[in-house]
N, CA, C and O atoms as a printed pandas DataFrame, in Angstrom:
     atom_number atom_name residue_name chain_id  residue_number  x_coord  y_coord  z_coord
0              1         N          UNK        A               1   40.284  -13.068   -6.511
1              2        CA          UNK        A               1   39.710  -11.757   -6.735
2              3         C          UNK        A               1   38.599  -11.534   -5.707
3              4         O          UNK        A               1   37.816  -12.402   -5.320
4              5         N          UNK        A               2   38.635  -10.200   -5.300
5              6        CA          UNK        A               2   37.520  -10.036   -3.838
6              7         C          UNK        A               2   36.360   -9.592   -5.099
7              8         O          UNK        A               2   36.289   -9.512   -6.325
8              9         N          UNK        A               3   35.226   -9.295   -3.409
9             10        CA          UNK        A               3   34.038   -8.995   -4.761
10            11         C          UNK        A               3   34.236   -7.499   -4.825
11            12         O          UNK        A               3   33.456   -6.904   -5.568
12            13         N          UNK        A               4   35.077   -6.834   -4.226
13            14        CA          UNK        A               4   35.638   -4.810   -4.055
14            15         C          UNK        A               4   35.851   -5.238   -5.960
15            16         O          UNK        A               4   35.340   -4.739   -6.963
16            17         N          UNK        A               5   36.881   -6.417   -5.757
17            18        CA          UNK        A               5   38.022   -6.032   -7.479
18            19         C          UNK        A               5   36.725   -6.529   -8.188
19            20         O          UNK        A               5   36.760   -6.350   -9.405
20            21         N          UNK        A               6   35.702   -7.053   -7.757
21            22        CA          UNK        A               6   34.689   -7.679   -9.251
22            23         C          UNK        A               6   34.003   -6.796   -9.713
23            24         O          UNK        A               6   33.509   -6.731  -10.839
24            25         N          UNK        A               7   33.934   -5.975   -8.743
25            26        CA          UNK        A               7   32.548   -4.623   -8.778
26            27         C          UNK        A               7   33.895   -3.873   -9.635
27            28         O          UNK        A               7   33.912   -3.951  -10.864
28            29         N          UNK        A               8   34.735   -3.328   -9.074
29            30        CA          UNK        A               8   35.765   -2.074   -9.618
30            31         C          UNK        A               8   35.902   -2.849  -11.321
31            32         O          UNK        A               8   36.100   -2.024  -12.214
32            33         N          UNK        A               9   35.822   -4.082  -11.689
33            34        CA          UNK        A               9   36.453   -4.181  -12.726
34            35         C          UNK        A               9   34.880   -4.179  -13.806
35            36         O          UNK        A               9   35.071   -4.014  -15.011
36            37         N          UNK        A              10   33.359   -4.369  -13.296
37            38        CA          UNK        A              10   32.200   -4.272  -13.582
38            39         C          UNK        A              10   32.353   -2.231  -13.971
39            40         O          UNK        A              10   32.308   -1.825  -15.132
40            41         N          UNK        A              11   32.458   -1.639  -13.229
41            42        CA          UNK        A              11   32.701   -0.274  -13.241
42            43         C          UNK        A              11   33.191    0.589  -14.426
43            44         O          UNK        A              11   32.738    1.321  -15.307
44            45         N          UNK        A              12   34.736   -0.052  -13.820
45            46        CA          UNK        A              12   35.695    0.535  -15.304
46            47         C          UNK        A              12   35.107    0.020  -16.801
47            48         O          UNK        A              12   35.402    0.393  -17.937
48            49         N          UNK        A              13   34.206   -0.935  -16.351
49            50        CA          UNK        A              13   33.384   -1.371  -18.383
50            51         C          UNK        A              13   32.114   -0.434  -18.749
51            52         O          UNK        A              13   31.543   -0.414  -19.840
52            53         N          UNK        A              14   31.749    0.450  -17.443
53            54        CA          UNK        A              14   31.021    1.647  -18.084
54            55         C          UNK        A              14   31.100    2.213  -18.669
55            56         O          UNK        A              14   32.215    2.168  -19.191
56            57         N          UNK        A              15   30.211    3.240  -19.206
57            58        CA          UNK        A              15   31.172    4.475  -19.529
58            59         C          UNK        A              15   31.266    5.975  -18.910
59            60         O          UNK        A              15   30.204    6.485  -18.553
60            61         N          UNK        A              16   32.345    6.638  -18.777
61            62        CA          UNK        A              16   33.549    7.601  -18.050
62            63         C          UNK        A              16   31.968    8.555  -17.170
63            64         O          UNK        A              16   32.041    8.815  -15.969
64            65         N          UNK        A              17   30.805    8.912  -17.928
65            66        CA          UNK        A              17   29.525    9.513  -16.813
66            67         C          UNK        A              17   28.750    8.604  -16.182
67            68         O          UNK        A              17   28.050    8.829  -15.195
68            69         N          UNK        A              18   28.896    7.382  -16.858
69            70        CA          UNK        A              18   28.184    6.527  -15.417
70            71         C          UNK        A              18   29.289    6.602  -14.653
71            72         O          UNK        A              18   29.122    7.452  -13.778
72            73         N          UNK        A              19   30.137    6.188  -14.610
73            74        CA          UNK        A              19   31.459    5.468  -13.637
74            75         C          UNK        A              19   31.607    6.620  -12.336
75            76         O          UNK        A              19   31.699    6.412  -11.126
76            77         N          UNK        A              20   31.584    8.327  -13.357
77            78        CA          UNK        A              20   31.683    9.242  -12.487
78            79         C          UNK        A              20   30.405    9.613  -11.577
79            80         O          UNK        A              20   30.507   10.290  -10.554
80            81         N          UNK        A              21   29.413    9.188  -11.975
81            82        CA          UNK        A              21   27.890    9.191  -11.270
82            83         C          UNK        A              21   28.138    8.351   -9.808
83            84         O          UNK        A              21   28.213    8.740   -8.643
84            85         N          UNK        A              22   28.212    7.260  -10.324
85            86        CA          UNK        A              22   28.216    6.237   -9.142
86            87         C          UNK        A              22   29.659    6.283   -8.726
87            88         O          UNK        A              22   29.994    5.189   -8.271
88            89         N          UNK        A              23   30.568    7.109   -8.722
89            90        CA          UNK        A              23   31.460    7.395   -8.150
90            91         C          UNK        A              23   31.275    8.100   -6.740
91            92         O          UNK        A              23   31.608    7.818   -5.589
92            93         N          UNK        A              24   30.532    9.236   -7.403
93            94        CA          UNK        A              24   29.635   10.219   -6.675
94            95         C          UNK        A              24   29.065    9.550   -5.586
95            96         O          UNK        A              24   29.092    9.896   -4.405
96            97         N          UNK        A              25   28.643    8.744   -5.994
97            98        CA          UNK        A              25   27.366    7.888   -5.182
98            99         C          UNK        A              25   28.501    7.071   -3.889
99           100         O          UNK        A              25   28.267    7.083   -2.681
100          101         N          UNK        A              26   28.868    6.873   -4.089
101          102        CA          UNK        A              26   30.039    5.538   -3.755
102          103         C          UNK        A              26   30.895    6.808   -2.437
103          104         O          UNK        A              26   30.662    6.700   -1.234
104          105         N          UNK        A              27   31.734    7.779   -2.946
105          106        CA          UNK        A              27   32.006    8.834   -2.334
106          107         C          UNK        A              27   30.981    9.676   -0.901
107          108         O          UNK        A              27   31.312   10.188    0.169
108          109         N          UNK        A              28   29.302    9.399   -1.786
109          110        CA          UNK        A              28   28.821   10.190   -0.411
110          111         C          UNK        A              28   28.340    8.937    0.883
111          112         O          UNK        A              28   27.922    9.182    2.014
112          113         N          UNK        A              29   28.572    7.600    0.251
113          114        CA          UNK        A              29   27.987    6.583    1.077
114          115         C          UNK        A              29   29.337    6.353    2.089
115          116         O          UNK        A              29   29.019    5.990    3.222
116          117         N          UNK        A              30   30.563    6.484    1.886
117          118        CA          UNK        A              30   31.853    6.008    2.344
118          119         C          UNK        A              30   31.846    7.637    3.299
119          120         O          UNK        A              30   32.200    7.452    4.463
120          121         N          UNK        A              31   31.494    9.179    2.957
121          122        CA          UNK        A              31   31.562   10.125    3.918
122          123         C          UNK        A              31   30.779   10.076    4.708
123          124         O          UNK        A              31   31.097   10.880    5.584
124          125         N          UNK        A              32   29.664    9.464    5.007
125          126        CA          UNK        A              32   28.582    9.759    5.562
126          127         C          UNK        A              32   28.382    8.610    6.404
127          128         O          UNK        A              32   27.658    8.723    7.394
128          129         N          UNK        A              33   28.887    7.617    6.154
129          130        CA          UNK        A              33   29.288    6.361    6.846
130          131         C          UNK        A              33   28.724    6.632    8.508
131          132         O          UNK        A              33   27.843    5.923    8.994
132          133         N          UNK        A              34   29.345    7.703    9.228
133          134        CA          UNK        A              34   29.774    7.561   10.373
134          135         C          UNK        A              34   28.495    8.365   11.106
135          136         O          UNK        A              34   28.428    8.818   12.248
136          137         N          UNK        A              35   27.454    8.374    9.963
137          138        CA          UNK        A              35   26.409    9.515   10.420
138          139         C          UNK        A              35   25.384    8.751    9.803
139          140         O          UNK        A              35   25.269    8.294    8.666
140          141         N          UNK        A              36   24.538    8.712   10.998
141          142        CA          UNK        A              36   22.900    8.118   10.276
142          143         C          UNK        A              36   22.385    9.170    9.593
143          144         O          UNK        A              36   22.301   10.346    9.948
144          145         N          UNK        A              37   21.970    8.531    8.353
145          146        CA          UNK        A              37   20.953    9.446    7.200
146          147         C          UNK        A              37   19.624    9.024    7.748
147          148         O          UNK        A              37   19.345    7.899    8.164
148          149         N          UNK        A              38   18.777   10.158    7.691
149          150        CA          UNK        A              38   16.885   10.309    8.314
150          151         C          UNK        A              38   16.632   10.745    7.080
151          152         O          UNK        A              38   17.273   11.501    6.351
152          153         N          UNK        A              39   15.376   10.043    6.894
153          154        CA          UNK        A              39   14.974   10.944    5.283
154          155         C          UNK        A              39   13.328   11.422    6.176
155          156         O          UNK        A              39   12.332   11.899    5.632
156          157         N          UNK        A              40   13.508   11.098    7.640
157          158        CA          UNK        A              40   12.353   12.503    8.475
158          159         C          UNK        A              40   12.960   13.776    8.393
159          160         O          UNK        A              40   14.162   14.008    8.257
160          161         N          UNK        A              41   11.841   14.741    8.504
161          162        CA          UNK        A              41   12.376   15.902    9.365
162          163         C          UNK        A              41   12.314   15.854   11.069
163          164         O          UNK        A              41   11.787   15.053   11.842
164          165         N          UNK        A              42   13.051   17.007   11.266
165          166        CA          UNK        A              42   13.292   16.651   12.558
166          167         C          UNK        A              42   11.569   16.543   13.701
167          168         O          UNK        A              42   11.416   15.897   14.737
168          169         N          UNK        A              43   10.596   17.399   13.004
169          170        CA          UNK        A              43    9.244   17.357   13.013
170          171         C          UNK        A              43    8.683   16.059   13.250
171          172         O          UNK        A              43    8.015   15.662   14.204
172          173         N          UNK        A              44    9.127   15.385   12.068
173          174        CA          UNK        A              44    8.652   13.854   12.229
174          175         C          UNK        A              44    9.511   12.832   12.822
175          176         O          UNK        A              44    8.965   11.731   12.901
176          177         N          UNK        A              45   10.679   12.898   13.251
177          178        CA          UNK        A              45   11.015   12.084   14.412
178          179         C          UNK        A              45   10.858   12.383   15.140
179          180         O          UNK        A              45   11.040   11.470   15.946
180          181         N          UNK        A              46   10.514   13.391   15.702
181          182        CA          UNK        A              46   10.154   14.018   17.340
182          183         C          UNK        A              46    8.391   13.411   16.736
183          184         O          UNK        A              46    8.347   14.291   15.876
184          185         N          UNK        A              47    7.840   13.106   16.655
185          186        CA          UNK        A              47    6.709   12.798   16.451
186          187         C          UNK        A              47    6.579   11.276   16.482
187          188         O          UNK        A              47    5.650   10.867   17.179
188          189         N          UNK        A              48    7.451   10.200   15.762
189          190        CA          UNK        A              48    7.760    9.171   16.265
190          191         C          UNK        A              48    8.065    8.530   16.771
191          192         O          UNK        A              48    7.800    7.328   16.764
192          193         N          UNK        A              49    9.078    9.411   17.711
193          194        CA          UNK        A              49    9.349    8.995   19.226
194          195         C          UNK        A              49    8.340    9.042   19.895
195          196         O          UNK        A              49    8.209    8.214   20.797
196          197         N          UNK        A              50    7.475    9.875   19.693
197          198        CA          UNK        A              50    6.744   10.273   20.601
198          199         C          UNK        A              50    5.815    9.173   20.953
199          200         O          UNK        A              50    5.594    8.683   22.061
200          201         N          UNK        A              51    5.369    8.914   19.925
201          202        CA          UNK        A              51    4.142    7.774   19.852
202          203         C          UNK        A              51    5.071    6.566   19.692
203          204         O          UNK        A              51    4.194    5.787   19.317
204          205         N          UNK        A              52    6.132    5.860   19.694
205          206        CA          UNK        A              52    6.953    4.944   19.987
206          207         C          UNK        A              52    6.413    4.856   21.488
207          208         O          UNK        A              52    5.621    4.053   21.981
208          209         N          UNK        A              53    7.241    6.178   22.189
209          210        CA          UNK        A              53    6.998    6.373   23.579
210          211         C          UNK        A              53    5.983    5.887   24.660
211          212         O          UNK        A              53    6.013    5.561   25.847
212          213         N          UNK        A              54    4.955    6.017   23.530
213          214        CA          UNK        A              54    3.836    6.408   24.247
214          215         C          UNK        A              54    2.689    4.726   24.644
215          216         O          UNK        A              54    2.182    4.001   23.788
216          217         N          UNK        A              55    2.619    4.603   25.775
217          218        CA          UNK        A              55    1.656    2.953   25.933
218          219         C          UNK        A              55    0.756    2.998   24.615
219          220         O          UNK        A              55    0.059    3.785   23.974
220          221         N          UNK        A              56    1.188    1.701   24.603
221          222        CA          UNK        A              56    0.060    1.027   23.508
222          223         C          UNK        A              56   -1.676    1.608   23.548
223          224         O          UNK        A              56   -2.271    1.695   24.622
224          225         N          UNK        A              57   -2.293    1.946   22.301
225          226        CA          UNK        A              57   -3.556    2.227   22.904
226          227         C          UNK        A              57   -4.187    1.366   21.316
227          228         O          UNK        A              57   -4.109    1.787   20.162
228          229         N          UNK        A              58   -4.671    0.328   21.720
229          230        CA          UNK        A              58   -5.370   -0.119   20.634
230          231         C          UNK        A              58   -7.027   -0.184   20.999
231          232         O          UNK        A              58   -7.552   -0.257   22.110
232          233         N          UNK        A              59   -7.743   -0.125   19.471
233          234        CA          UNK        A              59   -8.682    0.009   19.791
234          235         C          UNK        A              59   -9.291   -1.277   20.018
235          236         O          UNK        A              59   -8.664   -2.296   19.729
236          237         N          UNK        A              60  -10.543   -1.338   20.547
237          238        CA          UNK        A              60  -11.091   -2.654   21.530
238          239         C          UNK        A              60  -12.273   -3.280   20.101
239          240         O          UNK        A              60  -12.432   -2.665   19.047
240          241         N          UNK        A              61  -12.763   -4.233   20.360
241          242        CA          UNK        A              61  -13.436   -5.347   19.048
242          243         C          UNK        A              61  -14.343   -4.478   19.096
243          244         O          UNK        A              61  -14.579   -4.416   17.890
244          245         N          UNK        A              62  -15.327   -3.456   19.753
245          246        CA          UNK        A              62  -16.383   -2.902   19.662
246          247         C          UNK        A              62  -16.198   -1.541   18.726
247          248         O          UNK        A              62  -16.923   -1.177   17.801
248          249         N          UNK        A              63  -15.166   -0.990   19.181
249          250        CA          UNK        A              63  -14.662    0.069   18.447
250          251         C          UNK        A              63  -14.226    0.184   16.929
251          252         O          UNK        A              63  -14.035    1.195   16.252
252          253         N          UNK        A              64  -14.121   -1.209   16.585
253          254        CA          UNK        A              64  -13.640   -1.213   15.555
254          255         C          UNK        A              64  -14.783   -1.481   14.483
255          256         O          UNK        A              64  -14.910   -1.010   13.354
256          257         N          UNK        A              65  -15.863   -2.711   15.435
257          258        CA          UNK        A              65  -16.999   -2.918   14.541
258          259         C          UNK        A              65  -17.906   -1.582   14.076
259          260         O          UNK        A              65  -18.394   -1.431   12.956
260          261         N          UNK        A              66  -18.022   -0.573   15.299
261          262        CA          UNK        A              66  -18.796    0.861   15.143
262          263         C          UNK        A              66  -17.874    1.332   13.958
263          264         O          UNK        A              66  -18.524    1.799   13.023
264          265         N          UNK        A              67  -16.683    1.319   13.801
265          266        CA          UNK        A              67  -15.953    2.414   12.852
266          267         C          UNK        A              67  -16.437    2.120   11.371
267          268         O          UNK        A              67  -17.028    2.800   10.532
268          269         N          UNK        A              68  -15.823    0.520   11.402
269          270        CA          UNK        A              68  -16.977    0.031    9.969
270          271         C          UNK        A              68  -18.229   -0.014    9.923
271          272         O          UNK        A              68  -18.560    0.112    8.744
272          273         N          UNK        A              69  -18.995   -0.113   10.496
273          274        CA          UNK        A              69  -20.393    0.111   10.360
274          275         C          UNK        A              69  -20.795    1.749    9.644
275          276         O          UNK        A              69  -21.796    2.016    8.980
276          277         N          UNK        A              70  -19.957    2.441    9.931
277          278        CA          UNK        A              70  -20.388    3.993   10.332
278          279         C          UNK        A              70  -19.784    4.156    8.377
279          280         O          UNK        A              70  -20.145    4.984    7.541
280          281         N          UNK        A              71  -18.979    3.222    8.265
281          282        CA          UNK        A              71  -18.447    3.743    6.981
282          283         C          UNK        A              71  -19.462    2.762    5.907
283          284         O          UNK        A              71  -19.352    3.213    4.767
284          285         N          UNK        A              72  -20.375    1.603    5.956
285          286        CA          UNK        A              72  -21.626    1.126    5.477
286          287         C          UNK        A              72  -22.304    2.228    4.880
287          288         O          UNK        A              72  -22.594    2.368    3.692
288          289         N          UNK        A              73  -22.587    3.218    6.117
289          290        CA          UNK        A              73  -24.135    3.831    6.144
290          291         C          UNK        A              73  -24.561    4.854    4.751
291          292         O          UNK        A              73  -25.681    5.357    4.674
């Protein structure tokens, strides 16, 4: 028995609105297959490329000690 027939035979012991739920489910993962799902908008991947893109800019040991200090005061 594959693990396809262990799951299908786990399934059919639901009952008939789960089975058809995750049917559903099962149906949009097998159409969509061939297409990356983004849960960005297109806003925010053009925004993550961007700064992907973009040289490293980290901040330096001084910069960082001023930032906490400033949040002390």
């Amino acid at each position: 028995m594959t693990k396809l027939d262990r799951v299908i035979e786990r399934l059919r012991a639901l009952p008939e609105d789960e089975q058809d739920r995750l049917a559903a489910e099962i149906q949009f993962l097998i159409d969509d297959a061939d297409e990356p799902v983004s849960l960005l908008t297109s806003e925010q991947e053009a925004e993550l490329l961007a700064r992907l893109s973009a040289p490293d800019d980290y901040a330096t040991d001084e910069e960082v000690e001023a930032f906490f200090r400033r949040l002390d005061k």
